[in-house]
C-alpha positions in Angstrom: -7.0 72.4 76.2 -6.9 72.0 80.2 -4.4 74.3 81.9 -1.6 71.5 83.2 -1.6 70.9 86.8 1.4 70.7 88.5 1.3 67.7 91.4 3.8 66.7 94.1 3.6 62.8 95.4 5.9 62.9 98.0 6.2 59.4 99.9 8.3 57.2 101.9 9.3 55.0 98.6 11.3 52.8 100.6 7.6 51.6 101.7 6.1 48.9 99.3 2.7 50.1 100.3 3.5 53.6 99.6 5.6 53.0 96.0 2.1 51.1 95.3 0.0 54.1 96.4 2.0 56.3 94.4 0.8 54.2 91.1 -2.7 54.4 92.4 -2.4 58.5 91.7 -0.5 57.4 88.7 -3.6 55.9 87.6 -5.8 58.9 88.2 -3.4 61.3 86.9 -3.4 59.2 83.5 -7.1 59.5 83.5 -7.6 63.0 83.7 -4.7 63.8 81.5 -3.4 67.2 82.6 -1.1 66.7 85.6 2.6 66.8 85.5 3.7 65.0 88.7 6.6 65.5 90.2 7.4 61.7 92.1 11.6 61.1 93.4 12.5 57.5 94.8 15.5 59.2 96.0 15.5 60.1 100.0 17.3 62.6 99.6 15.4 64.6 96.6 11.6 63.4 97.4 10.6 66.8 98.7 11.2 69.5 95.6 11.6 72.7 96.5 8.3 74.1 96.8 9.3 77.9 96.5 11.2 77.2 92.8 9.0 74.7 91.8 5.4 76.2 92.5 3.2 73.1 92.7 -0.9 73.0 92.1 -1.0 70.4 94.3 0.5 67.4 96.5 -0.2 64.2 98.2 1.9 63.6 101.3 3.1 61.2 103.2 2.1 63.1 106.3 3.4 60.3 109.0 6.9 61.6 107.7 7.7 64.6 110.2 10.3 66.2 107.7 7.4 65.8 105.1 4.7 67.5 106.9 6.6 70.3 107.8 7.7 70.9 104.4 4.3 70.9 103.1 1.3 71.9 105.5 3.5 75.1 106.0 3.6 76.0 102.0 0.0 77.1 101.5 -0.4 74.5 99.1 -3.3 72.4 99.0 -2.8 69.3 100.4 -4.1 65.7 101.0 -2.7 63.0 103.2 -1.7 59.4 103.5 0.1 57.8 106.0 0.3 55.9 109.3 -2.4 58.1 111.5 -5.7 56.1 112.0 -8.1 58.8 113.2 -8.6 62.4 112.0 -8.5 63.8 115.6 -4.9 62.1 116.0 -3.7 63.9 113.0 -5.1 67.2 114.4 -3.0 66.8 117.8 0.3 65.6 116.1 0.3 68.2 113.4 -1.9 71.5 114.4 -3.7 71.3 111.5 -6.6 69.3 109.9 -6.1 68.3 105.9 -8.2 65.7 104.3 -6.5 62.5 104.7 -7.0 59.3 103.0 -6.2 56.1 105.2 -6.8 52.3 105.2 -10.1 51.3 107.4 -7.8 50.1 109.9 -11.2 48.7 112.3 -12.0 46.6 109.2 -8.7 44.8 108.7 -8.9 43.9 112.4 -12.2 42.6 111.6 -11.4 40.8 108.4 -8.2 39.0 110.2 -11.0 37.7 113.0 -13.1 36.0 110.5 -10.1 34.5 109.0 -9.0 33.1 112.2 -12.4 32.3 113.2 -12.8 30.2 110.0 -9.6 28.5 110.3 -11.3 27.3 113.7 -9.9 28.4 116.5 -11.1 29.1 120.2 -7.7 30.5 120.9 -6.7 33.8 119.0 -4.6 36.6 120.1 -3.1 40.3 118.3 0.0 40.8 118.2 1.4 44.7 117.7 4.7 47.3 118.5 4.9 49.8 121.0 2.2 53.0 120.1 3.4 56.1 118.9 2.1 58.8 117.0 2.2 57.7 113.4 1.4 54.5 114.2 -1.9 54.4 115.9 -3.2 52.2 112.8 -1.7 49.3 115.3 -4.2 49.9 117.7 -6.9 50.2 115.6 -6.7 47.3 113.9 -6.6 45.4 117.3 -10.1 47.1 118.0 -11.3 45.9 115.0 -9.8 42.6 115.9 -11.6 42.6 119.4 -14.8 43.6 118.7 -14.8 40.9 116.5 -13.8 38.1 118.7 -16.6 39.4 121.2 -19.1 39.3 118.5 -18.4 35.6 118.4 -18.4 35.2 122.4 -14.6 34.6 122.9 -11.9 36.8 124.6 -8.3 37.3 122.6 -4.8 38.1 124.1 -3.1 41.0 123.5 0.9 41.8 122.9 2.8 44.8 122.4 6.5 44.1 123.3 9.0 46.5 124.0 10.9 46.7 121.2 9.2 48.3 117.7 12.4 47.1 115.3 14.6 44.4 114.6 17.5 46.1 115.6 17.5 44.4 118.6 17.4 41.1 117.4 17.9 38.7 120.4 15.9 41.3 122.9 13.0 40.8 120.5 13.1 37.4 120.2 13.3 36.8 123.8 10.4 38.6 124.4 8.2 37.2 121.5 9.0 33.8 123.2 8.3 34.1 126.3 4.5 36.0 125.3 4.5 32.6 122.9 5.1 30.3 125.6 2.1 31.5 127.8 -0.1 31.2 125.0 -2.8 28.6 125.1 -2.5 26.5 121.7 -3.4 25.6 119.2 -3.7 29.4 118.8 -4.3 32.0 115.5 -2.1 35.3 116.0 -2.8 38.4 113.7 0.4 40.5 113.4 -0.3 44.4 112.8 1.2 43.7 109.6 3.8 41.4 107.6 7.0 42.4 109.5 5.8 41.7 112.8 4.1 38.7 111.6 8.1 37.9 110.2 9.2 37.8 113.9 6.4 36.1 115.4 7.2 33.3 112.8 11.1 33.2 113.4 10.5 33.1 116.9 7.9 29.9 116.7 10.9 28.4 114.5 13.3 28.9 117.8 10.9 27.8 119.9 9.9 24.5 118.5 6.5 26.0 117.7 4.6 24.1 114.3 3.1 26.6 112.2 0.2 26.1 111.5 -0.2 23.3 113.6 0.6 24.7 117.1 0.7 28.5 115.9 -1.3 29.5 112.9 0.3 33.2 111.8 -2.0 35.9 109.7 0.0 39.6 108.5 -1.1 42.9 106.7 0.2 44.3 104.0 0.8 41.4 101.3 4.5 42.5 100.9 5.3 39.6 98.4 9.2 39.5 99.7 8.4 39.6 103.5 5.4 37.0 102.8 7.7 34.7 100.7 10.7 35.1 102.5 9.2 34.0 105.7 9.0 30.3 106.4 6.4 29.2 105.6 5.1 31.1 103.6 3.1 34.0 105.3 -0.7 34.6 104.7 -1.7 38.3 105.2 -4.3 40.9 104.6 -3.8 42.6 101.2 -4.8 46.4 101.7 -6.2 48.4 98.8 -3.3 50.6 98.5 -3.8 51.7 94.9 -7.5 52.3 95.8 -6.0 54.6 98.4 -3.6 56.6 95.8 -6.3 56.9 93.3 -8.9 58.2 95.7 -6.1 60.6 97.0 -5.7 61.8 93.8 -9.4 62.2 92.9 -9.8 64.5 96.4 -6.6 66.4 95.2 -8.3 66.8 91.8 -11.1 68.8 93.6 -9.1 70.2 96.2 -7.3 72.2 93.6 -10.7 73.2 91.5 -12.3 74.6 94.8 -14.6 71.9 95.8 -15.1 70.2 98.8 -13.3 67.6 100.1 -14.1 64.8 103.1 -11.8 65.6 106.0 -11.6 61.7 106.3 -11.6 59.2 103.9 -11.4 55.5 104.6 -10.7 52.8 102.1 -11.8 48.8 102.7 -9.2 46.2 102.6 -9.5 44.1 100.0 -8.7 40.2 100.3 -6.8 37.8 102.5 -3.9 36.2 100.3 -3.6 32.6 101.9 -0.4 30.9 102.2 1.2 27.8 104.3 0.9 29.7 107.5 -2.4 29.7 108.0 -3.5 26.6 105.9 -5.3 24.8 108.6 -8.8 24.3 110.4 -8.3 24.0 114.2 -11.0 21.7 114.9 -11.0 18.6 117.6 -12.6 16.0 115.3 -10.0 14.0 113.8 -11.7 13.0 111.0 -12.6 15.9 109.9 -9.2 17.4 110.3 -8.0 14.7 107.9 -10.5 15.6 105.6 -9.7 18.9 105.4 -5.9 18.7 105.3 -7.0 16.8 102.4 -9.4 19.2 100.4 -6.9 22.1 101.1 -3.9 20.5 100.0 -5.6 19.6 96.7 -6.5 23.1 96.1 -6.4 23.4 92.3 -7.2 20.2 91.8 -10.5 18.5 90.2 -11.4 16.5 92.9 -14.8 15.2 94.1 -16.4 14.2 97.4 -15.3 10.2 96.5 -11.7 11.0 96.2 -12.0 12.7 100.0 -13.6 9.7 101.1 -12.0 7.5 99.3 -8.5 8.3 100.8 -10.0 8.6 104.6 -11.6 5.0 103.9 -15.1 6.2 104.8 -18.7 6.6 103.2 -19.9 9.7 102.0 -22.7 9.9 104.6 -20.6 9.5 107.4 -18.6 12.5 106.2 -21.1 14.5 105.6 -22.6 14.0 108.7 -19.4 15.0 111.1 -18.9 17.8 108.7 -22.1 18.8 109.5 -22.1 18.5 113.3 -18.7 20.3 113.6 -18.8 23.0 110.4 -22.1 22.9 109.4 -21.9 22.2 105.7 -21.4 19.3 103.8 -18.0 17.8 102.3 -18.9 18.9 99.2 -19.7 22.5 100.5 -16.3 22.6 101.8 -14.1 22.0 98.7 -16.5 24.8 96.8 -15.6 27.3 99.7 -12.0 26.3 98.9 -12.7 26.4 95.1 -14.2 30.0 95.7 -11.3 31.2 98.0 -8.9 30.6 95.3 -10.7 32.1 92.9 -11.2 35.0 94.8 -7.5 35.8 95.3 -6.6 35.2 91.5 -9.2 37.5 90.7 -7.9 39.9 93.3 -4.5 39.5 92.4 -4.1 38.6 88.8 -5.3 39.7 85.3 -5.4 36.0 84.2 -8.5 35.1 82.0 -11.4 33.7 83.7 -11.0 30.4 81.6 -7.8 30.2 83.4 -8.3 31.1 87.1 -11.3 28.1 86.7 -8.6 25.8 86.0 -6.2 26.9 88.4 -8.8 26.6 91.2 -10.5 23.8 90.6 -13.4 24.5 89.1 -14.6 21.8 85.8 -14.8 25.3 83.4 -15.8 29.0 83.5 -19.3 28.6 83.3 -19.1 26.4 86.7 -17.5 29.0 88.2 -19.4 31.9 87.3 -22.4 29.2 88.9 -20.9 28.8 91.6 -19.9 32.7 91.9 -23.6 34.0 91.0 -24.9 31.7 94.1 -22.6 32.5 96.5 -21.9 36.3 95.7 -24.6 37.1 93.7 -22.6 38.7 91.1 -20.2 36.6 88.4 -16.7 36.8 88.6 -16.5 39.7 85.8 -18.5 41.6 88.2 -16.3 40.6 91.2 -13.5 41.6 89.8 -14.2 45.3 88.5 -15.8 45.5 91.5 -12.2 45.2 93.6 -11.1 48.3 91.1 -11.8 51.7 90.6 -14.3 52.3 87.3 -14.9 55.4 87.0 -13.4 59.2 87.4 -15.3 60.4 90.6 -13.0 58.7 93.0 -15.6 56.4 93.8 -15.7 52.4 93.8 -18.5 50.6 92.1 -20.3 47.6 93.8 -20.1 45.9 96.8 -17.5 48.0 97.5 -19.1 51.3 97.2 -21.2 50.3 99.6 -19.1 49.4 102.2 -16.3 46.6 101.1 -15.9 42.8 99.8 -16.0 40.7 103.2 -14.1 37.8 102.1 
């Protein structure tokens, strides 16, 4: 039998992301078999007391100061999560290098640019909080942001604010208003994740702003309450936070058997969850815009080029060709992108069976949408889906994945 390995997963549980990373080394832990983890929601007991309890091992929330100290001082091995974006930030905050698994914060930034960019618009701009420490993952992910918006040939706006929490209501609303108000729109703001997206969105509602209409609103994090809560409904980023906990737990694994460990590990994003506040493609063309309100508002449904055209009052070939001129595909192109984009997040999101995520996004049957799956992806949607999880007991991702992350 394998000797049992004692493991400590010590995390802000208050955190959706981090209660979700702690099932990701749930998931590893149940795979290998011998590790008795030691996991507390309670504030107040999450750190055991590492000189009764004599741990093998523990993952950290090492953005937590009272955390770090308890742990990179116990001789221990150790592997981190957390807020830091760049190895040699966590080396200057703590003293001390430990491998460190952490969101690819560059490619989030990136991923909400294409977003925005497909939605569309000439006018895009970040919005963050005020930089500290153990949350240098805001900045990063405007980099990412940046660079892609220069990629493209356009410039974006930038806002920090003073304040990082709500606990100054009014003060932060004033100030989100104001930076609103100077805005060119339409415009498409990424918050640095769902919470400041929250504020941006409450202070468009005070402001008269439409969303998406005048201010089209993208977050991070895919925190189901904050993104339902908000009105309307907020599309954001979903991270691959169990990815994240099981790849912590695979470096743990060899941490503790003496192997070598990256000092740095970085883990893709993985889909953009689209909801009512981003719902929209900015462009000038009027008929177009119709037309696509109208593809995107029968998402789910069967319909065909003739019912677009049909309800706009215009021949297919007329379409066609100012969908051409202003997107560069065809009408028919468009509602398969939206077909696909549905798919994609039920498959992302959901263990529904394919048979039933065809149906739900529009597709005639399965079959179609494996066709349509195969020709755009190159994989079917089987594939596309193990290839958004973890497959085997390396710590390693299979696919697209492995090889760098699903763009979609």
């Amino acid at each position: 039998m394998k000797r049992m390995c004692k493991v400590a997963v010590i995390v802000s549980s208050y955190k959706d992301a981090h209660r979700k990373i702690a099932a990701g080394v749930g998931q590893y832990s149940q795979q290998v078999g011998n590790w008795s983890v030691y996991v507390e929601a309670e504030p107040a007991a999450r750190i055991p007391d590492l000189r009764q309890w004599r741990s093998d091992g523990i993952i950290a929330d090492l953005g937590d100061r009272e955390i770090a100290r308890a742990v990179l001082n116990s001789g221990i091995p150790v592997v981190g999560i957390g807020g830091f974006a760049s190895p040699e930030l966590l080396e200057r905050t703590l003293g001390k290098q430990v491998p460190y698994v952490a969101t690819d914060n560059i490619a989030i930034g990136r991923m909400g640019a294409d977003h925005l960019l497909e939605c569309g618009f000439e006018h895009l701009a970040y919005c963050g909080i005020p930089w500290v420490a153990t949350n240098s993952w805001v900045e990063w992910r405007r980099r990412g942001f940046v660079a892609r918006l220069a990629e493209a040939g356009l410039r974006s706006h930038s806002f920090l604010g003073r304040h990082r929490t709500a606990k100054r209501w009014p003060q932060l609303q004033a100030e989100l208003k104001l930076w609103l108000s100077t805005l060119p729109r339409p415009v498409g703001i990424m918050a640095c994740n769902d919470a400041r997206a929250h504020h941006v969105l409450e202070a468009c509602r005070e402001a008269g702003l439409r969303v998406p209409e005048d201010v089209a609103v993208l977050g991070v994090d895919n925190d189901l309450m904050m993104c339902e809560m908000s009105i309307p409904s907020l599309s954001s980023i979903e991270q691959d936070v169990l990815g994240i906990g099981y790849r912590a737990g695979a470096a743990l694994d060899r941490l503790m058997h003496g192997k070598r460990v990256p000092p740095w590990t970085r883990v893709d994003p993985k889909i953009i969850v689209t909801r009512q506040s981003t719902t929209i493609v900015a462009v000038k063309d009027p008929l177009v815009a119709t037309a696509l309100r109208f593809i995107h508002s029968h998402t789910g449904d069967l319909i065909q080029v003739e019912q677009v055209t049909g309800a706009l009052g215009v021949s297919r070939t007329t379409l066609d060709s100012r969908f051409r001129q202003i997107l560069g595909r065809t009408t028919h192109d468009e509602i398969e992108r939206t077909r696909l984009r549905m798919a994609k997040t039920l498959l992302a999101t959901t263990d529904l069976p394919l048979r039933i995520i065809a149906t739900r996004s529009g597709f005639r049957n399965d079959n179609y949408m494996g066709y349509v799956f195969r020709r755009a992806l190159g994989v079917s949607p089987g594939v596309y889906r193990k290839q958004l999880r973890l497959t085997d007991g390396t710590g390693q991702l299979s696919g697209s994945r492995r090889r760098g992350g699903a763009r979609l």
